[in-house]
N, C-alpha and C positions, 0 to 999 in steps of 0.2 A: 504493500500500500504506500508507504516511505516512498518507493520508486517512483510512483506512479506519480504522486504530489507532485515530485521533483521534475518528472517528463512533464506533466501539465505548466508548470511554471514558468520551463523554459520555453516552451512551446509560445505561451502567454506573454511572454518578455521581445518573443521573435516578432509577435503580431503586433505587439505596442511600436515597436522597433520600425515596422516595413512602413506606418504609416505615415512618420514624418520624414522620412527617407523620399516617398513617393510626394510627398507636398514639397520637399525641397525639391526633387528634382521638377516637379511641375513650373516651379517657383524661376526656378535658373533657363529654364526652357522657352517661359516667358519673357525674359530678362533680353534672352540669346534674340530674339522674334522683334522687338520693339527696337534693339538695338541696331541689328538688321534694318530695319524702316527708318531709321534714321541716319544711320550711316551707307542707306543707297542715293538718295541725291548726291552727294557726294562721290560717291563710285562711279555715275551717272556721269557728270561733271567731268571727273578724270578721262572717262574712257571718250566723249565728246571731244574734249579738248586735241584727242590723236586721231578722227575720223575724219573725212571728206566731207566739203560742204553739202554733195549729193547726196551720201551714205545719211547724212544727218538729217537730211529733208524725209529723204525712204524711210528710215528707221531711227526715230527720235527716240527712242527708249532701247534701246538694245547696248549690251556690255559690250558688245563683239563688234568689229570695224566687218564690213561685207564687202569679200574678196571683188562681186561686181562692180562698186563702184571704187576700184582701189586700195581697198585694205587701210591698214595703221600709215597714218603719215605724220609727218610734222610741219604742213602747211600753215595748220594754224597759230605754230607757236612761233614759227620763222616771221609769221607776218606784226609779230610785237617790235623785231625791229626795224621795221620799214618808217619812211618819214614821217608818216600822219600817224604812229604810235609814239610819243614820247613819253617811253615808260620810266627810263631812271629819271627824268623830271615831277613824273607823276611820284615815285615812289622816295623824291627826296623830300617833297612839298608833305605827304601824309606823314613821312618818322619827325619831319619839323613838329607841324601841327599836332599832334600824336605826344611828342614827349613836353614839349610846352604847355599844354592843356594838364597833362598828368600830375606834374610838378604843382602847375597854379591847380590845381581842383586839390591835391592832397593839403596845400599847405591852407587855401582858402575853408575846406571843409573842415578838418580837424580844428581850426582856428577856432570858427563859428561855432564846428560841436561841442569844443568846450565848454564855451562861452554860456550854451546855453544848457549844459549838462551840469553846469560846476557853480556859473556865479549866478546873485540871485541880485536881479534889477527889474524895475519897472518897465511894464511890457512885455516880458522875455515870453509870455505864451502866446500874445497876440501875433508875435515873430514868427515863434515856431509855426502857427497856424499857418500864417501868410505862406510861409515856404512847404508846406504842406501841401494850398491851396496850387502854387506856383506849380508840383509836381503833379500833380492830377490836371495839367491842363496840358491839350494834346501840342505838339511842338509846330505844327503847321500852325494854329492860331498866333502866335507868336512871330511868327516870320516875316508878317508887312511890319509890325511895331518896330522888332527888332531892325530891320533892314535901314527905317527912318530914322531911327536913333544914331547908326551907323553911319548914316548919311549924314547928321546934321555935325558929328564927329570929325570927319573927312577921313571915315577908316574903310570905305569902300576900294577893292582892291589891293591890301595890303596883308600881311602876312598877320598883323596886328589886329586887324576886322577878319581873321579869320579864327584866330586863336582868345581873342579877352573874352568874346560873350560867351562861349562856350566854356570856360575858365569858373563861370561860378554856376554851380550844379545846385539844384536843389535836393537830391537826392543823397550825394555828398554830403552834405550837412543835416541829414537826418540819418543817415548811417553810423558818423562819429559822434556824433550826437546820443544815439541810441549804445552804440559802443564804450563811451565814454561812462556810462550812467552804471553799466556791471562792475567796474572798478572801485575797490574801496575807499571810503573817504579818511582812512586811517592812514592810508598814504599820504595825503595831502595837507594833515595833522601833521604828521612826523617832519614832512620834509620844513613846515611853517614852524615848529620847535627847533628845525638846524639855521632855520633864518634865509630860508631860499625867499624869491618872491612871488606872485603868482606866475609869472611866465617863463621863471627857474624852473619852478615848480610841473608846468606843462609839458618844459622842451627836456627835463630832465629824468623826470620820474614817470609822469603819466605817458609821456607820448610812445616813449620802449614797452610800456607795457601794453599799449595800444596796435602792438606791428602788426596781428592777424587781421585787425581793420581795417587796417591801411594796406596791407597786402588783396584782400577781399575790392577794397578801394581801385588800386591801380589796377585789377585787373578789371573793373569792367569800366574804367573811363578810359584804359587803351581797348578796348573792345569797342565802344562807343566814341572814341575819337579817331577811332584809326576807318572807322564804317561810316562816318558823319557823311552823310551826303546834300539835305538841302542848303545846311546852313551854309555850307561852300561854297555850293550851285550858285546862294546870291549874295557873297562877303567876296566873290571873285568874277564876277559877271563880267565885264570890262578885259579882264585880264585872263587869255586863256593858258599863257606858261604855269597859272597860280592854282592847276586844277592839283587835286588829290586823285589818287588809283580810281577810289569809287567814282567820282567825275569824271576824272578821261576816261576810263570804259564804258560808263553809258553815254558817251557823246562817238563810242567807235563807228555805230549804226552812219553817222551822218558824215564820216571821215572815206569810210569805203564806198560811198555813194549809195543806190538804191538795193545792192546786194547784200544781205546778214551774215554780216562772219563771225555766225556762232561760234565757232570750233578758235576765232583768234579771243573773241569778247571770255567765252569760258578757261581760254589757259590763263589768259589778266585775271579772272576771278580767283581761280585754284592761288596763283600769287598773289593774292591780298588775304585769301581767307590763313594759307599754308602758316606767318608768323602768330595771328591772335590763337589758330590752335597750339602751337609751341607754346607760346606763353601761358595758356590754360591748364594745359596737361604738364608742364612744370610747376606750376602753382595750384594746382587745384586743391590736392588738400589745403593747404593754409585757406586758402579762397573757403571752403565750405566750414573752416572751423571760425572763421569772421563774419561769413552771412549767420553762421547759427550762435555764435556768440553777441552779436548785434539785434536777434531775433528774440532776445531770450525774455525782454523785460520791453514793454511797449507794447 
């Protein structure tokens, strides 16, 4: 009878066993399937960028280049450097724009997130609102305002009208802002008993302890400033040397005349999109312990 208990048990321990065994693998199965759908536009992309303009009209979705119209080629990425491409111009204008924005957004948002995390003044909620308010409103409303204020600056066409408005972020500053507020205020005692002062006190104690925010930070205002496309479309209007990647490749359509050179437009993309994935997938842990550490209270 002993035996028998014991074959039942482990019998019993096998069936408890099989079923999350079967939920995980269902679980990873899924995981495999979505990931898949999201990583085929992209595959998509790639395999476009080496096809014929014919091949691509026939068979707009297919991985495979068809040996009838030509096969794998590299017309379209030969034709980046022909003259009506000016890519290393496009691509010096975006890492300008790109690390200038990055810089002013960290040092303008963490600023402001203190400010409104740490010290206590009249108004500070109606602030926060307002920039609140500011981020919940769609960016195309914004873009005749913005563009006249530009104008009446005289910063239309300049490296400066293309980088300061974009420079203060409302989201920025409710990110460090929100990040600011998990960190102890025991810190800010201690350091006010060594005789620091408050903006000792920011650049020396709070801000190192703040690096997951700021690293969550820079990655997606270079995600978003390296992808900005209206606001450049009209801070550069006048000036077509001043375009960025994302700009000089949707203006290719009207460079190669009435023919779409998909296969050149999508190799320019895979090179715009190819550094913000590098930056992502280096950073992404820190990045996801910054969004969730920024998430945590608010």
């Amino acid at each position: 009878m002993a035996d028998i208990a014991v074959t039942r048990k482990q019998v019993g321990v096998r069936e408890r066993g099989a079923g999350p065994l079967l939920k995980r693998l269902l679980g990873y199965t899924a995981l495999v399937f979505f990931a898949l759908i999201f990583i085929m536009p992209f595959v998509l992309s790639a395999a476009t960028a080496f096809k014929s303009l014919p091949d691509i009209q026939a068979n707009p979705v297919s991985l495979v280049a068809d040996p009838a119209y030509g096969g794998w080629t590299t017309e379209g990425v030969e034709a980046l450097n022909s003259s009506r491409v000016n890519l290393p111009r496009w691509t010096f204008n975006s890492v300008v724009v790109t690390v200038f924005v990055v810089l002013l957004r960290i040092t303008f948002g963490s600023l402001a997130g203190y400010a409104l995390a740490r010290m206590r003044f009249r108004g500070r909620g109606l602030i926060f609102a307002l920039i609140l308010a500011v981020q919940a409103i769609p960016g195309i409303v914004l873009a005749i305002p913005r563009f006249m204020v530009m104008k009446e600056l005289g910063i239309i066409n300049t490296y400066t009208g293309m980088i300061v408005p974009l420079a203060f972020d409302a989201f920025a500053i409710f990110l460090m802002k929100q990040f600011f507020e998990q960190l102890p205020r025991e810190l800010e005692e201690a350091a006010a008993l060594d005789g620091a002062s408050t903006f000792q006190t920011f650049t020396r104690v709070m801000l190192p302890l703040a690096a997951p925010g700021l690293i969550a930070l820079i990655i997606l205002s270079t995600q978003g400033a390296w992808n900005e496309f209206l606001h450049i479309l009209i801070a550069r209007i006048g000036r077509p040397d001043l375009a960025t990647l994302p700009v000089g490749l949707a203006g290719l359509t009207a460079a190669f005349g009435q023919a779409q050179p998909w296969n050149t437009i999508v190799a320019g993309s895979l090179i715009t999109i190819i550094p913000i994935a590098i930056v992502f997938f280096v950073f992404q842990r820190y990045f996801v312990q910054g969004a969730a550490a920024s998430a945590v209270k608010g």
